[in-house]
N, C-alpha and C positions, 0 to 999 in steps of 0.2 A: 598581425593580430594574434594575444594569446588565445591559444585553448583555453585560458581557463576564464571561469564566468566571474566578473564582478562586478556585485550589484552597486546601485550608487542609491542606497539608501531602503531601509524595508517600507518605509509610508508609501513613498515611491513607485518598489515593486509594486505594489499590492495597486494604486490607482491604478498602472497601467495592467495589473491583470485584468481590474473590472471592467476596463475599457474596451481589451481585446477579447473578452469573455462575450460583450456585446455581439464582436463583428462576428465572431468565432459562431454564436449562434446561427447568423443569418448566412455563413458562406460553408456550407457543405463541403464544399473544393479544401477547406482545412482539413476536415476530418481525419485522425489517425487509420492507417490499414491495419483491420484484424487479422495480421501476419503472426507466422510461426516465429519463435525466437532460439536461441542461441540453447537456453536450458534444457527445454520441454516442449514439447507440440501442443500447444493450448485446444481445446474443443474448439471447430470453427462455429457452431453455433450455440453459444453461449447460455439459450433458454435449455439446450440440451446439457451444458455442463452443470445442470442442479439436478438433476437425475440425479447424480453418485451422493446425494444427500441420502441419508440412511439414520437410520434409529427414530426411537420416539420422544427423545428431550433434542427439540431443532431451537437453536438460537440464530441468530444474525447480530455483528458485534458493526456500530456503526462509528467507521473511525476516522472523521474528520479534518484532525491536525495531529502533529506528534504532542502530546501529552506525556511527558515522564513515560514510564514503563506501561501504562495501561492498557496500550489499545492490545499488548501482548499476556501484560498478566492477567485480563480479567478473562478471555479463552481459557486459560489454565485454570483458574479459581474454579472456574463452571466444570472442569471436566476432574480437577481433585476433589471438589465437594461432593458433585456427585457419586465420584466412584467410593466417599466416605458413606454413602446413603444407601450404598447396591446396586448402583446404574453404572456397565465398565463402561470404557470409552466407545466401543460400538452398540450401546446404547444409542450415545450421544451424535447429533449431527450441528456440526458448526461453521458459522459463514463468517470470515472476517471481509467487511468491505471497506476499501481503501478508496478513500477520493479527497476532493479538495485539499488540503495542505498536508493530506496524509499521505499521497500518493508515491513521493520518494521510496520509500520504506519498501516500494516492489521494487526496487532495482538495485543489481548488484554495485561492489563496491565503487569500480571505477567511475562512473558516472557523479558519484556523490563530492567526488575529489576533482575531478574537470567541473561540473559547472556548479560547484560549490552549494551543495545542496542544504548544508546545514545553516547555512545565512540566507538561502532562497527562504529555506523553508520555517526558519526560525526550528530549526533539529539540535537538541544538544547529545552531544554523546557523554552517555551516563557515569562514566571512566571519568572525565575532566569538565565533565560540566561546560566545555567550548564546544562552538558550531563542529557537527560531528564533521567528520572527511571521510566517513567510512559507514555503511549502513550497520547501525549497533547491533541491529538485531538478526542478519545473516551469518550463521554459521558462529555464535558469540565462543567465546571458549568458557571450559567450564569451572562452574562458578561464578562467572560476571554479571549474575543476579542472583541477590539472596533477600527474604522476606524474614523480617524478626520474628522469631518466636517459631518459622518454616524452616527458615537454612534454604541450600539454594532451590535454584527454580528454574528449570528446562522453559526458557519464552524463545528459544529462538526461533524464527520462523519457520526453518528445516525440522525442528523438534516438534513445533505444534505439527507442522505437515505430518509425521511420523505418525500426531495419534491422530490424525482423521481431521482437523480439522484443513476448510478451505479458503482460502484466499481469493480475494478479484481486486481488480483495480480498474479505477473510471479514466475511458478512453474522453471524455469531453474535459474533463479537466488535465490528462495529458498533450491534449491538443493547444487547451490554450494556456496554459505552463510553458509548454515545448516553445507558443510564438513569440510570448514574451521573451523568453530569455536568448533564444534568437535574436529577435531584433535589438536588444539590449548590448549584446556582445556584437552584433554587425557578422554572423550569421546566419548562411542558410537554414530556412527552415526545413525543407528537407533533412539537411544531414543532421539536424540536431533530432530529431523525431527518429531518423535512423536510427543513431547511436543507443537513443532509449528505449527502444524497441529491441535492438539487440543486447539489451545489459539487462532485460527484464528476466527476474529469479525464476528459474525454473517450477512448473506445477499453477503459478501464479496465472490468473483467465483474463484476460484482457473482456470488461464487459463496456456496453454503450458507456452507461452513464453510472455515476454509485450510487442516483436515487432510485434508475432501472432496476437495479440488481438489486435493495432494498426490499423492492414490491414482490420482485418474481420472488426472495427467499421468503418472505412473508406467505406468500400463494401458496409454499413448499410447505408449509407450515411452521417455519420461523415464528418465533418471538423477538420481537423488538431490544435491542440493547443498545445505547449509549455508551461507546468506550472511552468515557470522558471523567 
């Protein structure tokens, strides 16, 4: 069997997500473990990783599927308008959450090239417009986004990291991502959860769920954002 994942069609994928999204709910025994990863030592209690929220413009950027550049450039937009306004960046506190078909985008490159993330996830890479093999937005080189009439534009994920902004990604939607395409390729679940667990971007918090993390940034006093 190859390593690498191929899907047999996206209508497809997507019913047997919803199907296993079902079982997924009712059998705990799936759940991902909130382990340490390969990058960075994530907070093991996650209500506790909103603490390092700081300033008094809090946003929560809610980001569902890959969308073109957005779910990266509109963090950026909020933290150059505002620093246009008098607000610097530690002013500013911002939450990016990453779930449902968004959730590639935490993990580094290799994973995105074995189980071909860009056709799981319907990802294109902004470069060629084809299913990406590479997550666009880790470590991009520079220049590989520019906004007319701005010129370029620091979205990499490492860059927003630098000004403060935070990232999470939903452990229920990599549980049942991870089963489907396990069982798909005629893979252990285990090792495929492994794998992704270990390729996750350093900094990035592994939380329950991305509508958990939604609430609690809200409680934080986030403002609701759409990065669609």
């Amino acid at each position: 069997m190859s390593d690498h994942y191929t899907p047999n069609g996206r209508r497809q994928f997507l019913g047997q997500i919803a199907a296993a999204g079902a079982g997924t709910l009712a059998l705990s025994g799936l759940t991902l473990p909130m382990a340490a990863h390969a990058g960075s030592q994530p907070e093991p209690d996650p209500d506790k990783w909103f603490n390092q929220l700081k300033g008094k413009h809090r946003v929560v950027f809610d980001c569902t599927r890959p969308h073109e550049t957005m779910p990266f450039a509109w963090p950026k937009v909020f933290l150059m308008t505002n620093a246009a306004t008098g607000s610097t960046e530690a002013d500013c506190g911002v939450v990016v959450v990453l779930r449902h078909a968004a959730i590639p985008y935490a993990f580094d490159h290799g994973v995105w090239e074995k189980y071909k993330f860009g056709e799981v996830f319907k990802a294109e890479d902004p470069k060629t417009g084809n299913p990406a093999i590479r997550n666009p937005f880790w470590k991009p080189a520079p220049g590989d986004f520019k906004v007319p009439g701005v010129g370029p534009v620091n979205i990499g994920i490492n860059e927003l990291q630098q000004s403060g902004v935070m990232f999470c990604v939903c452990n229920m939607a990599m549980t049942v991502y991870s089963n489907v395409v396990a069982g798909q390729a005629n893979l252990k679940v285990e090792d495929v959860q492994k794998d992704w667990m270990s390729a996750l971007l350093p900094g990035v918090q592994v939380v329950p769920s991305g509508v958990w993390a939604l609430g609690r940034a809200q409680e934080h006093g986030c403002s609701y954002i759409f990065a669609g």
